[in-house]
VOGU-3710 file (C-alpha; in Angstrom, 3 decimals, decimal comma):
1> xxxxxxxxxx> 0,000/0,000/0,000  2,848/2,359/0,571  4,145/4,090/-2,545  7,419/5,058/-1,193  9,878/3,391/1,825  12,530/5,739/2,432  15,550/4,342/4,425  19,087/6,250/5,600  21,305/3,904/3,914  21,793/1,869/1,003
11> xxxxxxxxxx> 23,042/-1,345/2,980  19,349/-0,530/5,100  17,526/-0,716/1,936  19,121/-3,820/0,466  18,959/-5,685/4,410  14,960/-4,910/4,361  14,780/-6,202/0,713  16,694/-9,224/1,744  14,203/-9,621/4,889  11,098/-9,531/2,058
21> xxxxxxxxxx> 10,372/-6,141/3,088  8,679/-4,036/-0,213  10,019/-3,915/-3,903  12,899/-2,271/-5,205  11,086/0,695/-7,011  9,353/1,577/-3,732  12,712/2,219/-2,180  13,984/5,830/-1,662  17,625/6,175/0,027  18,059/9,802/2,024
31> xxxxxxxxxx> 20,938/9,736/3,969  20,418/11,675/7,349  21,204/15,598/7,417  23,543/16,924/10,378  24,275/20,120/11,953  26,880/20,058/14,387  27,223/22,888/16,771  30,449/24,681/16,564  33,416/22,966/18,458  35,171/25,099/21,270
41> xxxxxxxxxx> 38,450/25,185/22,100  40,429/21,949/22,646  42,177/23,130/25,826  38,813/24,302/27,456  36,627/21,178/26,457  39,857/19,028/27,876  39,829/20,692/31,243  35,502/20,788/31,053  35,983/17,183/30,851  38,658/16,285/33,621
51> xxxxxxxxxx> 41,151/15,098/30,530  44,917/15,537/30,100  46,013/18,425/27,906  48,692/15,849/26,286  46,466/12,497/26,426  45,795/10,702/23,253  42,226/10,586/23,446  39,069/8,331/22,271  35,897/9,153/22,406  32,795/6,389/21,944
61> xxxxxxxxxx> 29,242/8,804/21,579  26,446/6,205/21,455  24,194/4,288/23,722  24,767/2,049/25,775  23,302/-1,647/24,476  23,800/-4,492/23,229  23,991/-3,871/19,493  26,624/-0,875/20,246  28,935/-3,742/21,991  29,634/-1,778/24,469
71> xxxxxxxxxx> 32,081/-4,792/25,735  33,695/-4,747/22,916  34,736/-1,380/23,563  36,366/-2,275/27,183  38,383/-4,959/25,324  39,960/-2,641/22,418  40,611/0,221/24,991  42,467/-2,979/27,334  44,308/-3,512/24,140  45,148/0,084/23,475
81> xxxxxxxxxx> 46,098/0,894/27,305  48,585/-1,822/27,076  50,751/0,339/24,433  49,652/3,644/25,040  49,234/3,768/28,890  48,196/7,522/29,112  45,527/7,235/26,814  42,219/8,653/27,920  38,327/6,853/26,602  35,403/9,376/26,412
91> xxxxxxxxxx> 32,164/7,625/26,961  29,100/9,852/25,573  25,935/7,995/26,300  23,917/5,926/28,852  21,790/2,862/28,468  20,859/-0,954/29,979  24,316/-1,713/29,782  25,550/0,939/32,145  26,286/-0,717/35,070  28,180/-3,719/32,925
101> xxxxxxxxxx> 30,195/-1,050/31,464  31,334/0,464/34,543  32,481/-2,804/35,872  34,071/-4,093/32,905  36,458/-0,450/32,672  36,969/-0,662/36,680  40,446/-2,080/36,072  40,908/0,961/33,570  38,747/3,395/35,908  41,668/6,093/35,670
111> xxxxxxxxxx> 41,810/6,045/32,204  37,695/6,454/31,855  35,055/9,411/31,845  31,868/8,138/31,508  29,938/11,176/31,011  26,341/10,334/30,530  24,207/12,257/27,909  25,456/15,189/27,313  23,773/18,370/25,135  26,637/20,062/24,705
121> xxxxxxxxxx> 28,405/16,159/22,202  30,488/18,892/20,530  32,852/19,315/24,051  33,415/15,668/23,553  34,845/15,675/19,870  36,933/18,836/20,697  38,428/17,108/23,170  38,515/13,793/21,239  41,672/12,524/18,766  39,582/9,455/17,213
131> xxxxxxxxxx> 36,427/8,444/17,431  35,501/4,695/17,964  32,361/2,318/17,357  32,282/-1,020/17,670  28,630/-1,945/17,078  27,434/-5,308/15,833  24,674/-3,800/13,508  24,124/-0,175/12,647  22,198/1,934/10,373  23,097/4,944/9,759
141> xxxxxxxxxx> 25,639/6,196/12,555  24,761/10,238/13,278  27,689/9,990/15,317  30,180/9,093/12,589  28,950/11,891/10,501  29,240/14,457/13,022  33,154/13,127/13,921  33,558/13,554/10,357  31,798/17,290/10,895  34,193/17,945/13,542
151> xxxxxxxxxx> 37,428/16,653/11,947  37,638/13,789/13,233  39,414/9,756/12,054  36,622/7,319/12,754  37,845/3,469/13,290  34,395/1,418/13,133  33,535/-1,850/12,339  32,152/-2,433/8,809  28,216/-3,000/9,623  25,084/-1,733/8,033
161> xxxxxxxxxx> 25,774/1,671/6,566  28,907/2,449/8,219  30,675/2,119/4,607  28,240/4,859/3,439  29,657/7,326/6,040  33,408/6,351/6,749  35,220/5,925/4,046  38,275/2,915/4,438  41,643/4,401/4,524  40,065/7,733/4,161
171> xxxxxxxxxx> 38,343/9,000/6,739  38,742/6,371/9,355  39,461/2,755/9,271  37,018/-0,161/9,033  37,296/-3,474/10,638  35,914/-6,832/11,342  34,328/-7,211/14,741  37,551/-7,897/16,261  39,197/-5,920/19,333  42,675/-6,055/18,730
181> xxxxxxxxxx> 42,253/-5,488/15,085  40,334/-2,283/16,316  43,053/-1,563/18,650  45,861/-1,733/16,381  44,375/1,108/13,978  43,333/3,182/17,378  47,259/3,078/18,342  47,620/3,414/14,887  45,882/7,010/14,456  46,700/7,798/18,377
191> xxxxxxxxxx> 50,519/7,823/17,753  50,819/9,139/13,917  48,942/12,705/14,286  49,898/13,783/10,688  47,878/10,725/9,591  44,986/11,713/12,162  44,776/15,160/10,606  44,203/14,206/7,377  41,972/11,625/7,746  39,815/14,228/9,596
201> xxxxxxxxxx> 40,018/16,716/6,979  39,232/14,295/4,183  36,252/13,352/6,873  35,414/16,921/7,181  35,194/17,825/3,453  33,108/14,668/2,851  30,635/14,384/5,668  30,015/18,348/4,710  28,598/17,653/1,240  27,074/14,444/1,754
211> xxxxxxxxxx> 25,561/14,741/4,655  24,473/18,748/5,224  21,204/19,405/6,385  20,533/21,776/2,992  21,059/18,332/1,081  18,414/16,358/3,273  16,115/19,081/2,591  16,866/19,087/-1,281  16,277/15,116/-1,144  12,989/15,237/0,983
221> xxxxxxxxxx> 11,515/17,646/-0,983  12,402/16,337/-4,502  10,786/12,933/-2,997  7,599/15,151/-2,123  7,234/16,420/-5,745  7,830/13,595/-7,503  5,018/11,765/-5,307  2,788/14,858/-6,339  3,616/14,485/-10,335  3,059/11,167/-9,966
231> xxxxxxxx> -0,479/11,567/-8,494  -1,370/13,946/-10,928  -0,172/11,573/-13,844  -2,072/8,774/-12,530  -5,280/11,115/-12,188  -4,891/12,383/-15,731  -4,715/8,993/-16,772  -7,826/8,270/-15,733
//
């Protein structure tokens, strides 16, 4: 009955399709539209956030559940600790899982901020060096688009329509679900800054065409009047 499905990603469209979910012409992809607030200064969000001036930090922004693998993130910041003891992990984001994830980083509890949800997510990637998601299924990440807003190298495991927003060896790097293989391009990015900065200004220039709010808006409303010629046609035809 529905004349259009619109999803956020093309790996979401083909997944539903695969699931017997619609036809192929009643798909529409539009890919989300972000506006990130502006970022403030790295040395104030550090101190805001209780984090070392010099740390190499990583910051996870998502909720806290079982998809997100939150575990898996206590297992590739274990891995990461181990080489880069002063490292710092930036946890943006509550859920069911919180009290797991507060026992599973006890042993790391020093190198930790769990900050809760937060309104002001921009503090976090000012203060951030990578960002890191380790989810087990995804759609569309918002977060990876606006660590890509802010400048930021993504490393992400390659799920739903992560590809569509990180691009491999670009941007950020994407891995199988596997914590040391995470780990190694974390350490990777942590310890060769020069690398970090261009990855996050490829990120930058990317995530700012492809995913502006001005292009959602374009998208949504060309869907809109192509529904209404088509309605008209169909009337005519009559």
């Amino acid at each position: 009955m529905t004349d259009r499905l619109v999803t956020v990603g093309a790996r979401v469209r083909d997944d539903l399709l695969a699931a017997g979910i619609g036809r192929p012409e009643q798909y529409v992809v539009i890919p989300p539209g972000v506006g990130l607030a502006p970022l403030p200064d790295r040395t104030r969000a550090r101190a805001a956030l209780g984090v070392p001036l010099d740390a190499p930090v990583v910051a996870y922004v998502g909720r806290l559940k079982k998809a997100k693998r939150p575990d898996r993130l206590a297992e590739v910041a274990k891995a990461v600790l181990a080489r880069l003891p002063g490292a710092r992990f930036l946890v943006c984001g509550s859920g069911e899982l919180k009290e797991e994830v507060e026992r599973a980083v006890m042993p790391m509890w020093d190198s930790f901020r769990l900050l809760g949800w937060r309104r002001d997510v921009e503090t976090v990637y000012a203060a951030a060096d990578v960002v890191l998601l380790t989810s087990d299924s995804e759609g569309t990440p918002l977060a990876l688009v606006e660590a890509g807003m802010a400048g930021l190298p993504v490393v992400a495991t390659r799920v739903g329509s992560v590809p569509e927003v990180v691009m491999d060896h670009r941007t950020g790097f994407l891995t199988e679900p596997d914590a040391d293989e995470m780990a190694d391009h974390v350490v990777r990015l942590l310890v060769d800054p020069g690398l970090a900065r261009r990855m996050g200004e490829s990120a930058r220039a990317w995530t700012g065409r492809a995913f502006c709010v001005d292009r959602l808006v374009a998208d949504t409303e060309a869907l809109y009047r192509a529904l209404r010629g088509a309605t008209r046609s169909e009337v005519g035809s009559r």
